[in-house]
C-alpha positions as CSV (number, residue, x, y, z in Angstrom):
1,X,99.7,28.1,-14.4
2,X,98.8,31.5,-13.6
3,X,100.9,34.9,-14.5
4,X,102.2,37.0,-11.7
5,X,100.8,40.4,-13.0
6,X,103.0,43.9,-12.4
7,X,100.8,45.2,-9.6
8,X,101.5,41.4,-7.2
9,X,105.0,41.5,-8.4
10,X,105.7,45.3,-6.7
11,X,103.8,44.1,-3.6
12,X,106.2,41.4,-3.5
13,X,109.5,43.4,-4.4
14,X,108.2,46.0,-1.6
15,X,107.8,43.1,0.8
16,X,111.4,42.1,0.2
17,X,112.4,45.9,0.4
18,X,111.0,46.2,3.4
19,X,112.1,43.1,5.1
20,X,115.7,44.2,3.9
21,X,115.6,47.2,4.9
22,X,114.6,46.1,8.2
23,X,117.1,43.9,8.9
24,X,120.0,46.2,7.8
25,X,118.4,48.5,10.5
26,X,118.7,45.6,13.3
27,X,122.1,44.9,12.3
28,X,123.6,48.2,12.8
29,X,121.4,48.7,16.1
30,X,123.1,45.6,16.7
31,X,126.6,46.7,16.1
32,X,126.3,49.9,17.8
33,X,125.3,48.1,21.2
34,X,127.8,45.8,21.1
35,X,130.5,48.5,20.3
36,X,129.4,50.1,23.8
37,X,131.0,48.2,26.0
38,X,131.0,49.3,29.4
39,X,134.4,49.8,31.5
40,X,134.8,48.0,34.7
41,X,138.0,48.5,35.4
42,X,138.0,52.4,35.7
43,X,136.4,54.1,38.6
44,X,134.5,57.5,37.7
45,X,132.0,59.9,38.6
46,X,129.8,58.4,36.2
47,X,130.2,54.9,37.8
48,X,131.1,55.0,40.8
49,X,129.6,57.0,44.1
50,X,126.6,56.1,43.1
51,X,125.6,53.9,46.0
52,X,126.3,53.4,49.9
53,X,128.1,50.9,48.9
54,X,130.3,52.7,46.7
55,X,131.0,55.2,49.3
56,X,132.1,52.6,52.1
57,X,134.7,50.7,49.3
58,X,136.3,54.3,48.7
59,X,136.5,55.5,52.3
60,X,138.0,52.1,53.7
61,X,140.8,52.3,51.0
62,X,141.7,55.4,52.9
63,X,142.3,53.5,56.3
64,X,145.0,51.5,54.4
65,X,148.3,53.0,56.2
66,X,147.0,53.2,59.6
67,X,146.8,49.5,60.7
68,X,149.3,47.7,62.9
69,X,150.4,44.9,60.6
70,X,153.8,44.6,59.1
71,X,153.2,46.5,55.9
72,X,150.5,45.9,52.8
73,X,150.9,47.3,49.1
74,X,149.8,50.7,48.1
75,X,145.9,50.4,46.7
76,X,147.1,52.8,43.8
77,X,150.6,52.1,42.9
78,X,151.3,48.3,44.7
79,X,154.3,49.7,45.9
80,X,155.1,47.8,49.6
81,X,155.1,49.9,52.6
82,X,155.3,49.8,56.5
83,X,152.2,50.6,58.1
84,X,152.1,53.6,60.4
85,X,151.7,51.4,63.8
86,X,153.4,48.6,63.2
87,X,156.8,47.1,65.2
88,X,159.0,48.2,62.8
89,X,162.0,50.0,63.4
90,X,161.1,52.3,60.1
91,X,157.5,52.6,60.9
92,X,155.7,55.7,62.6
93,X,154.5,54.7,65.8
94,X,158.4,53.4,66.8
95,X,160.3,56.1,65.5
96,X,158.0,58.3,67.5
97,X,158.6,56.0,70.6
98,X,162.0,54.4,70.5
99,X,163.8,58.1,70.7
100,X,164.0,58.6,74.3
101,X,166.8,58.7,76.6
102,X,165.9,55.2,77.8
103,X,166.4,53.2,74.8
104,X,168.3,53.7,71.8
105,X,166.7,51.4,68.8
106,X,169.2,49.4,66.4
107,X,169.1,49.7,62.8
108,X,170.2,53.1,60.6
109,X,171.9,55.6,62.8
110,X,169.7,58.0,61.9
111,X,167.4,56.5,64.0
112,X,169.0,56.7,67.1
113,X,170.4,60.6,65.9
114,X,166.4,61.8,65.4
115,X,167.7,63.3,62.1
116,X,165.5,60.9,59.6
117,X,164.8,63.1,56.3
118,X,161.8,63.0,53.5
119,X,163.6,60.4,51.3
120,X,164.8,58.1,54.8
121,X,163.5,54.4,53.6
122,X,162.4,55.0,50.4
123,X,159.0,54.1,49.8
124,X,158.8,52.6,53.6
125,X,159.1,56.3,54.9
126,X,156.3,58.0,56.8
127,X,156.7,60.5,54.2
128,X,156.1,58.4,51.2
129,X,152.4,58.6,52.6
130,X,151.7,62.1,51.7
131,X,150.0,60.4,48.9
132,X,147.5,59.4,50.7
133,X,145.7,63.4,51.9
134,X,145.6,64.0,48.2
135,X,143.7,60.8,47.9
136,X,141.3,61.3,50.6
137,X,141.3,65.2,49.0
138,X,140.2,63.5,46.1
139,X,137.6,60.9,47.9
140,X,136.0,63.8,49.7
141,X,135.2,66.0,46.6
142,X,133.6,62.8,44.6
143,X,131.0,62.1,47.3
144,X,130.5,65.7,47.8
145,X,129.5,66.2,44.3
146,X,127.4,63.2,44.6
147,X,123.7,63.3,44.6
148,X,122.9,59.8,44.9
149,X,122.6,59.0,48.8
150,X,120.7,60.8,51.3
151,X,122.5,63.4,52.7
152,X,122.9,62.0,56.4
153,X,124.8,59.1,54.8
154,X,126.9,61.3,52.4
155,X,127.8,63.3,55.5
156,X,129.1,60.6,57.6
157,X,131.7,59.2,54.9
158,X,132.9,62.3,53.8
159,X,133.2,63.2,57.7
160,X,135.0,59.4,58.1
161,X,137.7,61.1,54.7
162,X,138.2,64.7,56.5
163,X,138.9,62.9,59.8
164,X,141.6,60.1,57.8
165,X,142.9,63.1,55.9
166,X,143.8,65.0,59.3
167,X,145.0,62.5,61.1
168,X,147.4,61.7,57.8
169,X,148.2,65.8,58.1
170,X,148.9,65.2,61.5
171,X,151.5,62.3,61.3
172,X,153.3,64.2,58.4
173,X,153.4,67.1,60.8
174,X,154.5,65.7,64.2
175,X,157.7,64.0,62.0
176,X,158.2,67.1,59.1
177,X,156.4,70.3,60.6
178,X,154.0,71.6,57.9
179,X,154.2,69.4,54.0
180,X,153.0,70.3,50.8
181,X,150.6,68.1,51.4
182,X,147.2,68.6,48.7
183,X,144.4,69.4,50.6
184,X,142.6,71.6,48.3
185,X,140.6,69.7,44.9
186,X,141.1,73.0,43.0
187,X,145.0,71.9,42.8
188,X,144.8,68.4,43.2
189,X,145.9,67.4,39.3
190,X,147.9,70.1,39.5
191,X,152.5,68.6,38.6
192,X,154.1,71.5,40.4
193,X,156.1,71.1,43.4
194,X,154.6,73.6,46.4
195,X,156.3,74.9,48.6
196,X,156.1,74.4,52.5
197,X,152.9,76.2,53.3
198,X,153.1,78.3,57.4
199,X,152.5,76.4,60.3
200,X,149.1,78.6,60.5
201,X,147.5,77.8,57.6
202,X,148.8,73.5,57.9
203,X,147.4,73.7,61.7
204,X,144.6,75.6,60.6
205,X,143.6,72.9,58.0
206,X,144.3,70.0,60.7
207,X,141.2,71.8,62.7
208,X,138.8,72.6,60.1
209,X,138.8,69.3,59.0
210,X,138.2,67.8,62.6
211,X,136.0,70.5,63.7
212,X,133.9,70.0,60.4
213,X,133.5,66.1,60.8
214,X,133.0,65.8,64.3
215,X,129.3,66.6,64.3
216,X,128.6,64.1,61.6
217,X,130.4,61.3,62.9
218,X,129.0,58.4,65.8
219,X,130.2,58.7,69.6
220,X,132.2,55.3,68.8
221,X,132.0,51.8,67.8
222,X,132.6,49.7,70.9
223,X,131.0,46.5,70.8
224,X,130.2,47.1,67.3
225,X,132.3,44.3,65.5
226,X,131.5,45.2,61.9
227,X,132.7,49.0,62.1
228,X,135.3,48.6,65.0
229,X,137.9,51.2,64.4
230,X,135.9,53.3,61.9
231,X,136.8,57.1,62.7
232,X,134.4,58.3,65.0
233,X,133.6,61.4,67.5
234,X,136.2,59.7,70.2
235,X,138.9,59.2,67.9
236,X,138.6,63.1,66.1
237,X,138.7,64.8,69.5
238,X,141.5,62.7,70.3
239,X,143.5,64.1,66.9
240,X,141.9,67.6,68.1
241,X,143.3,67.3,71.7
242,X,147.0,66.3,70.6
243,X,147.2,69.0,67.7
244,X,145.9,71.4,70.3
245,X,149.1,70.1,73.0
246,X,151.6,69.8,70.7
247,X,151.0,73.9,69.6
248,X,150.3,74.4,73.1
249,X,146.8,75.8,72.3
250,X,146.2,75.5,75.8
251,X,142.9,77.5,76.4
252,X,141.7,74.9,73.0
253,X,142.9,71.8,74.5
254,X,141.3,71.6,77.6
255,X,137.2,71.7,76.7
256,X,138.2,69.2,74.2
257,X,139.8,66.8,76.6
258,X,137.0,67.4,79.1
259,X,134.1,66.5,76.1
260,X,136.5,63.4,75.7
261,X,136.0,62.4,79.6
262,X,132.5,62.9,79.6
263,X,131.7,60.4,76.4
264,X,131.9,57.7,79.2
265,X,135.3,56.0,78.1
266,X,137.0,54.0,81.0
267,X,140.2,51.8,81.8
């Protein structure tokens, strides 16, 4: 039987060193991978608007309040609310139509009184939406600080936000006058109350954010199943025409109308 000599036994002990050593290094590269798990279940710039895709999911959130059915839960809070067009008594579209001197609707007097306040149905009120212009304020400056979609697509969704976001303006306005709503992302985190800003500068928001979407959205969807009732060119002028009327911005109103009659609409 042969003697292990010093020089074969520090070969060996640097063998084993080195194999150690090795697998002390894998273990903690190991460790530190699994330790970085990756969040799903919060959306932020760094994961999210990254795609199309990821653009379309946070735009269509946006069109949550406007539908016709009887009322859905709030995407943020889950708080259940009327939709604006639906055929309740508490929603937007009948409180704006009931009021006439040919019907008087049944339910809370202050329906059939037009004197309806801020707080009027709680979280089923019209103005329980205001929620939603800071959300689109906040939709609008995520894509826009996105680089990771060509530009024509970018432009289009954040024009589909501005148009949801003025149309929003413009509900809380035909019921409230002008809201301290949150249309500027420099504020938008910001807890204190604002007050009422002037019917200028409100109005004057309403239009910039039509007048800047317009170009950048399509004509219209008709016949186009998968995007019917996306916010397009039709539907902005529309929102463009009745702010104009309703300030009786006359001399605005009336090339606006006549673009809508030339776009080839019909009854």
């Amino acid at each position: 039987m042969k003697t292990l000599n010093n020089k074969t036994i520090r070969k060996a002990n640097l063998r084993i060193f080195g194999l150690s050593a090795a697998l002390t290094i894998l273990a903690l590269t190991a460790c530190e991978d699994a330790l970085e798990t990756k969040v799903f279940s919060q959306i932020s710039p760094d994961n999210f608007f990254k795609t199309e895709a990821d653009f379309n999911a946070a735009v269509v959130t946006l069109y949550n309040p406007f539908g016709t059915e009887w009322g859905a839960n709030d995407v943020g809070n889950g708080t259940w609310y009327n939709l604006l067009h639906n055929a309740n008594v508490a929603s937007y579209y009948l409180r704006g139509e009931l009021i006439t001197d040919e019907m008087e609707p049944p339910g809370p007097g202050n329906l059939s009184q037009f004197n309806w306040g801020q707080s009027t149905f709680g979280n089923d009120g019209v103005y329980a939406k205001i929620r939603f212009v800071a959300r689109a304020t906040s939709t609008i400056q995520s894509m826009s600080q996105s680089t990771a979609v060509p530009d024509a697509i970018k432009n289009r969704y954040i024009a589909e936000a501005k148009t949801l976001r003025a149309w929003m303006m413009y509900v809380l306005y035909d019921f409230y006058g002008p809201v301290n709503a949150k249309w500027n992302p420099e504020i938008l985190t910001n807890s204190e109350v604002l007050p009422r800003p002037s019917e200028e500068i409100y109005i004057a928001q309403i239009e910039k954010d039509l007048t800047e979407a317009i170009p950048d959205l399509n004509d219209r969807y008709n016949g186009d199943a998968n995007n019917w009732g996306r916010a397009s060119k039709g539907l902005a002028r529309m929102l463009l025409l009745k702010l104009y009327m309703n300030t009786k911005q006359w001399a605005k109103a009336e090339p606006v109308a006549r673009e809508i009659m030339n776009m080839g609409y019909s009854l």
